[in-house]
N, C-alpha and C positions, 0 to 999 in steps of 0.2 A: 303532800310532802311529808317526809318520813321527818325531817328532822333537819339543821344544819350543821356542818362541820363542825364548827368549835363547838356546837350544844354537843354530839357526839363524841366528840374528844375528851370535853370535862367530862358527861357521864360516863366513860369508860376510867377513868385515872380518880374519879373520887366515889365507884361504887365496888370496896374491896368485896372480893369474895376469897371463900378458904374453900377447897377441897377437899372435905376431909374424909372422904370414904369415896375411890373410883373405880373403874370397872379393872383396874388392874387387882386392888385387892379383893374385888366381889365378884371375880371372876363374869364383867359383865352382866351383871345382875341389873347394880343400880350404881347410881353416884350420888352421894350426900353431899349439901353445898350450903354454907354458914356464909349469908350474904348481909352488908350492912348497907340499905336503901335510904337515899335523901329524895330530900322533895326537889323538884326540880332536874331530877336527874334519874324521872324513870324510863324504863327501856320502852320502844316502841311497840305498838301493838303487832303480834304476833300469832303464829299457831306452830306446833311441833309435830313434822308427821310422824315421826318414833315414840316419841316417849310418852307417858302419863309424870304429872307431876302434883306432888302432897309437899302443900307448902302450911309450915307453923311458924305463927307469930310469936318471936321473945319478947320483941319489945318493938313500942309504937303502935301506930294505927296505920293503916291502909284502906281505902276503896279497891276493891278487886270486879274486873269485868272479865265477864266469861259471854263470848255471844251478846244474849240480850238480856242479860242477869247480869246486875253487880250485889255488891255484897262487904259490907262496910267487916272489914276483921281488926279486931283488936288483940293485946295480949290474949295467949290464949286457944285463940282459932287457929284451927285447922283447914281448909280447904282443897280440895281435888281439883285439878284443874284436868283434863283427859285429853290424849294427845287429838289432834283434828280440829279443837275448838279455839277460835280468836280469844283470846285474853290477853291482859295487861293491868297496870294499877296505878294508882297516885297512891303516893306517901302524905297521908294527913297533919302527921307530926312532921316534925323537923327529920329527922329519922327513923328508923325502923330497920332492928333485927329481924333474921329470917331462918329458918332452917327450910330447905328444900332437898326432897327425897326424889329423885329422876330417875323411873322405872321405864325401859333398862337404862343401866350406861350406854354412854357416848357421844353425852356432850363434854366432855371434858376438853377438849379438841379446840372447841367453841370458845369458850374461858381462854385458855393457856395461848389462842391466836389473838383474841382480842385486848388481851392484857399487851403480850407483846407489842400490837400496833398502839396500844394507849402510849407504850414507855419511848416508843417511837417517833410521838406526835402524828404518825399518820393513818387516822380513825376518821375516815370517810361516811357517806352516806354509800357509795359505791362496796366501799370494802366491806363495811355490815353484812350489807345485802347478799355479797358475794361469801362472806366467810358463814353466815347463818345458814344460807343455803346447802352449802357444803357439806353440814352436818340434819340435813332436812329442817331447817327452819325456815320459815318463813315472813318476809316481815311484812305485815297488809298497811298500814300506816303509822300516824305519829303518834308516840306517846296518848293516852288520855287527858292526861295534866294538861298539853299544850292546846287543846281545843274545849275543850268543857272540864272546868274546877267543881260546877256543880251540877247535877242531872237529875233532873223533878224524877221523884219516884213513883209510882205507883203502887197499890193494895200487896200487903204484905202476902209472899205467895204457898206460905202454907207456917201455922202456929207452932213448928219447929223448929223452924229457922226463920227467928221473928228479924234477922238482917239482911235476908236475901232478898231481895225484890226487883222486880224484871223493870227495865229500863223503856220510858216513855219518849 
């Protein structure tokens, strides 16, 4: 189960995002997106077959899953996420600022229908599915947060990135 109605609802109407760079000004390049994430209210697990996405932490903490690697980011970090692979995150803090770079544009589309159905009230588990798709996303299940808060780790997987460790 991806998730219920009303949880989809309030995540869509209380996680503002700004567009502040789309493919109309970057000539489809990329889209820049200043996202402000609560806990409880993150997006379902996912994969993008277009894009790559470079997400930087302003503020807060997050757990990030990529696959079978997560990866605790804090202010700060940086992260690749590349299109093809499941990922998603819990919000550690209460909140957490985001900058997110989406190489190419084209999600923008995604955003601006799903805000609308937020203001709408009508933010489904059907409509997600159907408006993600739309722009090649894909939703593969629920959130992180809502099945495992916490996830034994295993030996750190390389002395350079003393955060990332592949998930047991």
């Amino acid at each position: 189960m991806i998730g219920d109605d009303a949880t989809l609802r309030e995540a869509a109407l209380r996680t503002p995002v700004d567009l502040l760079l789309t493919g109309k000004d970057t000539d489809g390049r990329l889209l820049l997106i200043r996202s402000l994430e609560r806990r409880g209210c993150e997006p379902p697990r996912h994969r993008h077959r277009n894009e790559d996405e470079i997400v930087y932490v302003l503020d807060g903490e997050l757990t990030y899953y990529l696959g079978e690697w997560e990866h605790r980011a804090r202010v700060g970090s940086c992260l690749v996420l590349p299109r093809g692979g499941e990922h998603g995150f819990v919000v550690e803090t209460q909140e957490a600022h985001l900058l997110t770079l989406v190489l190419p544009a084209g999600l923008e589309g995604y955003y601006l229908e799903l805000d609308e159905a937020g203001r709408e009230d009508d933010v489904t588990v059907e409509r997600l599915v159907t408006v993600a798709a739309r722009y090649g996303v894909e939703i593969t299940g629920p959130p992180f947060g809502t099945t495992q808060r916490t996830i034994a780790a295993s030996k750190v997987d390389h002395p350079s990135k003393p955060g990332r460790r592949k998930r047991t």
